[in-house]
C-alpha positions as CSV (number, residue, x, y, z in Angstrom):
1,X,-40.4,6.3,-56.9
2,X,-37.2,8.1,-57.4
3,X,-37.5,11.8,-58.4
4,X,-40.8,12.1,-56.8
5,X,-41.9,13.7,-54.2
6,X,-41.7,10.9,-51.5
7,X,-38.2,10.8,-49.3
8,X,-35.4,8.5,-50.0
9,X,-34.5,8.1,-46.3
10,X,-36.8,8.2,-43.3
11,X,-34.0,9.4,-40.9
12,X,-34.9,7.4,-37.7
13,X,-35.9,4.6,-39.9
14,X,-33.7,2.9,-41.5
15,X,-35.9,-0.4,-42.3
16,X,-38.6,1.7,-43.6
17,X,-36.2,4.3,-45.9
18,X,-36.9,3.3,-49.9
19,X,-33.2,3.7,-50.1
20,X,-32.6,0.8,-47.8
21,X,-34.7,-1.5,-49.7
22,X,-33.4,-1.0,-52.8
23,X,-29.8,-1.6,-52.1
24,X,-31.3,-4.8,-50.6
25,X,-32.9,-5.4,-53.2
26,X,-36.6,-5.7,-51.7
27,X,-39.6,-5.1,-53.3
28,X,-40.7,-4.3,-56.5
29,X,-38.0,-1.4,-57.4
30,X,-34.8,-2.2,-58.8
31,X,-31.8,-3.0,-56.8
32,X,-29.0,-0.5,-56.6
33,X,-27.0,0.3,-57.8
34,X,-28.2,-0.6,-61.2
35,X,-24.6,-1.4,-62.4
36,X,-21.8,-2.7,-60.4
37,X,-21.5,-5.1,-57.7
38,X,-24.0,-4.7,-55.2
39,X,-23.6,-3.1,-51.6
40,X,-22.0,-5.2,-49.6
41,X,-23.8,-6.4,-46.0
42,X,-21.1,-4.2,-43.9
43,X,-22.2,-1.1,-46.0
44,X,-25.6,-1.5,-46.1
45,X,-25.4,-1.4,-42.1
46,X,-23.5,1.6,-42.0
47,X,-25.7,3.1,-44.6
48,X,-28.7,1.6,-41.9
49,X,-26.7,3.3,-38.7
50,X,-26.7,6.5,-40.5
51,X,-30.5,6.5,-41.1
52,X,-31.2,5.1,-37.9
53,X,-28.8,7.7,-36.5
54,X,-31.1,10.5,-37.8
55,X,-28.8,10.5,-41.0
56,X,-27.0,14.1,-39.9
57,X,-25.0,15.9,-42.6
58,X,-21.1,16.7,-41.8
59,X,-22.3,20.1,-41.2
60,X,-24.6,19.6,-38.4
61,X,-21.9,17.6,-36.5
62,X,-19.7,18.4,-34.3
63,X,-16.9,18.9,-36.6
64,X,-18.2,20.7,-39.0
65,X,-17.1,24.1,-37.5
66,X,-13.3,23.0,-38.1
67,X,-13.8,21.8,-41.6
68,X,-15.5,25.4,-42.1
69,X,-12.2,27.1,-40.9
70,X,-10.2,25.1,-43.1
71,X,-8.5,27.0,-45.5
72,X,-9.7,25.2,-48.8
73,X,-13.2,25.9,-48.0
């Protein structure tokens, strides 16, 4: 359930994250996004890496020192 207090992504789990099976459209949830075309199969395997990756945040890579230094943030 959306909103609740389960997790949306299991980082290191891509096949078991609730937000991978809705954009597939599996189970009993809706498919998302609710309007629109769906994901596509090359975006829901990048969404996948990123979970799978552990699903790190721009500023926990390696990068996200510069992008702190840059003047517009």
């Amino acid at each position: 359930a959306w909103g609740g207090e389960e997790p949306v992504i299991l980082p290191g789990d891509a096949a078991a994250s609730p937000l991978v099976l809705r954009v597939r459209g599996e189970g009993d949830e809706e498919r998302m996004p609710p309007e629109g075309e769906p994901l596509d199969g090359a975006q829901i395997a990048l969404l996948e890496r990123w979970i799978d990756a552990g699903a790190p945040w721009p500023e926990e890579s390696d990068d996200a020192g510069e992008a702190r230094r840059h003047w517009a943030y």
